[in-house]
N, C-alpha and C positions, 0 to 999 in steps of 0.2 A: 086201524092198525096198518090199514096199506094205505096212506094216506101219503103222497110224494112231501109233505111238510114234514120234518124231523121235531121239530114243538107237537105238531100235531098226535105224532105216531108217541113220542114221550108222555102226553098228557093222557090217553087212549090207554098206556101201561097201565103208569100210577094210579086211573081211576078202575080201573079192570079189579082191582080186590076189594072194594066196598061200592063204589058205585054206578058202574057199568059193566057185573059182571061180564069177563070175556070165557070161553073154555081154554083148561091150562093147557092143552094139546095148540092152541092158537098160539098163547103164550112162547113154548118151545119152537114153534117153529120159527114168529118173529124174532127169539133171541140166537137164534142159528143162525140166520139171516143180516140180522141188523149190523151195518157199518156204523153208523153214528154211535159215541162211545157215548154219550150224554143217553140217549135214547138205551142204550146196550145196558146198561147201567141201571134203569130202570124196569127193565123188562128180565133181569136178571132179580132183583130186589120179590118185583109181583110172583115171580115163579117162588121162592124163597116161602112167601107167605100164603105160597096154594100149597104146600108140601109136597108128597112125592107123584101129585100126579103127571107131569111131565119129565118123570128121569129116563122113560123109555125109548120117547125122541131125542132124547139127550144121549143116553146111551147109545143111540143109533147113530147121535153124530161124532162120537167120538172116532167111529170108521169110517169117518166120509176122506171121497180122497182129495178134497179142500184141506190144507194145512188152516185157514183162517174159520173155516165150519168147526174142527177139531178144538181147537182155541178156543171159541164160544162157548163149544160144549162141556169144556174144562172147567171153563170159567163161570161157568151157569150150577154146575153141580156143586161146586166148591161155594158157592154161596147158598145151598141149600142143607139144613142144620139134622137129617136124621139119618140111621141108620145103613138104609138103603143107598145113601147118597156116597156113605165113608167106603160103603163097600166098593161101589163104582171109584172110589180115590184111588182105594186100594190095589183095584185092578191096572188103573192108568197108570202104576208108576212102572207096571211091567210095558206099557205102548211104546211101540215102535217112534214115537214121533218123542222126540226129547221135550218139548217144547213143554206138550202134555202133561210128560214126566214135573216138569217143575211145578207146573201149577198146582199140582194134585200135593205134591211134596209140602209146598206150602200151606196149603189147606189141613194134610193131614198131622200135619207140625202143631198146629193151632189145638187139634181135639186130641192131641194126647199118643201118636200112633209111631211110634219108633222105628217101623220099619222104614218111616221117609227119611231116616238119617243121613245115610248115605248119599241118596240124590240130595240133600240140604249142604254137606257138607262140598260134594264136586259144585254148586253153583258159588259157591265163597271163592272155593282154589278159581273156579274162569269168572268169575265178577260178572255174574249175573241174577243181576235181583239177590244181589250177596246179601242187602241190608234185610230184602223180607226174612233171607233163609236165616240170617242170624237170629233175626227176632222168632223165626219157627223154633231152631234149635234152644231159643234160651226158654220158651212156655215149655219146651218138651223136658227141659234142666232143672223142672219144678219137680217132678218127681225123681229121689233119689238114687233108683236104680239106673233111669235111664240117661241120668249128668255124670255119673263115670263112664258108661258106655259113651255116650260123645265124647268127653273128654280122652279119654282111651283114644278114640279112633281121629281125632283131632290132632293129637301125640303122631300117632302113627302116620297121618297126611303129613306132617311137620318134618317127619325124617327122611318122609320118601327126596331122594337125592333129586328128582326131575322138575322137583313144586319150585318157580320159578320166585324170586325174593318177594316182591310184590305179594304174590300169591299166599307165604309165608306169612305177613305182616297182617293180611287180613285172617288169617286162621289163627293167629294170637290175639286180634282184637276181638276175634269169635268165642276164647279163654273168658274176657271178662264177664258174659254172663252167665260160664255154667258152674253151679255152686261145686263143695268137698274137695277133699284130697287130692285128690288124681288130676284137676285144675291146677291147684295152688303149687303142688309140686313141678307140674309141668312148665306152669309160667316161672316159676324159682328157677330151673333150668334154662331158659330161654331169655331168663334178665343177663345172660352169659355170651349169648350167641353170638357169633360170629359176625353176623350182618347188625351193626348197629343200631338199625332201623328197628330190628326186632327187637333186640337187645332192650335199648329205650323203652320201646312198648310195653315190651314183657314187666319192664321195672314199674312204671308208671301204674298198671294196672295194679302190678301188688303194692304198690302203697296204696293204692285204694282200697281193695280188700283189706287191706293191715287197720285203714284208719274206720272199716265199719266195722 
């Protein structure tokens, strides 16, 4: 695992869960550590399948005051599938580091967690990682409560006068996957709009909806 070869240290992950146990406390700390995203990648995977026992060093990197330490350790939790880990999501979306914020967003988009809406829906308006958060926000448009609540608040970023046209265009092509009403009307409204762009779009998408 401290091996100066990046093959070396990636093959040492991989084999770490069936056959050279490593301890997951190792694990966490080479994936806090590790630049090589190849290697990062993997050692992010092994922890995943040791379960929660490295979310405490992970937890602990979340306050490192390394911007790139924090980022691992977002990254590291966010591929780890229980309980304890969602709650550590759930805490990151309040961290001071945005960065954090999004990744945890993304994650918690995936299992179901509504309160990442907001942070999903501000990374579409500044086009960052807009395409994961859509696809966060569309798993989260499977259940019916929480795709008018998008929708709603989709509406509502749409009107705000400061959301730059660009930004607009991507928040309507964000319309196309959250299912019901409060959708279908909004994009009906915005096959109207003023900037063409969106106009087009808005229209585009409801003929697609119209034709499934």
């Amino acid at each position: 695992m401290g091996s100066k070869s990046a093959g070396t240290r990636q093959r040492a992950a991989l084999s770490s869960v069936e056959e050279v146990p490593v301890p997951v406390e190792a694990l966490a700390e080479a994936a806090l550590s590790e630049r090589d995203p190849n290697v990062a990648g993997a050692l992010r995977w092994a922890l995943a399948q040791s379960g929660e026992g490295g979310l405490a060093l992970l937890a602990e990197g979340l306050g490192s005051s390394a911007a790139e330490v924090r980022k691992r350790a977002v990254q590291s939790i966010a591929e780890i599938p229980n309980d304890k880990a969602t709650a550590l999501l759930r805490d990151a979306l309040a961290h001071p580091d945005i960065v954090v914020r999004r990744y945890a967003a993304v994650a918690l988009g995936a299992r179901g967690a509504a309160d990442a809406i907001p942070t999903l829906i501000g990374m579409i308006v500044e086009e960052t990682n807009d395409v994961d958060a859509a696809d966060a926000l569309s798993a989260l448009a499977s259940r019916p409560a929480a795709a008018d609540q998008i929708a709603a608040r989709l509406v509502d970023c749409l009107a705000d006068g400061t959301v730059r046209s660009s930004a607009r265009r991507r928040l309507t092509q964000a319309l196309a996957d959250i299912p019901g009403n409060t959708a279908s009307r909004a994009l009906a409204d915005l096959s109207h709009d003023e900037d063409r762009a969106v106009a087009l779009t808005a229209a585009y998408i409801l003929g697609i909806r119209d034709a499934r």
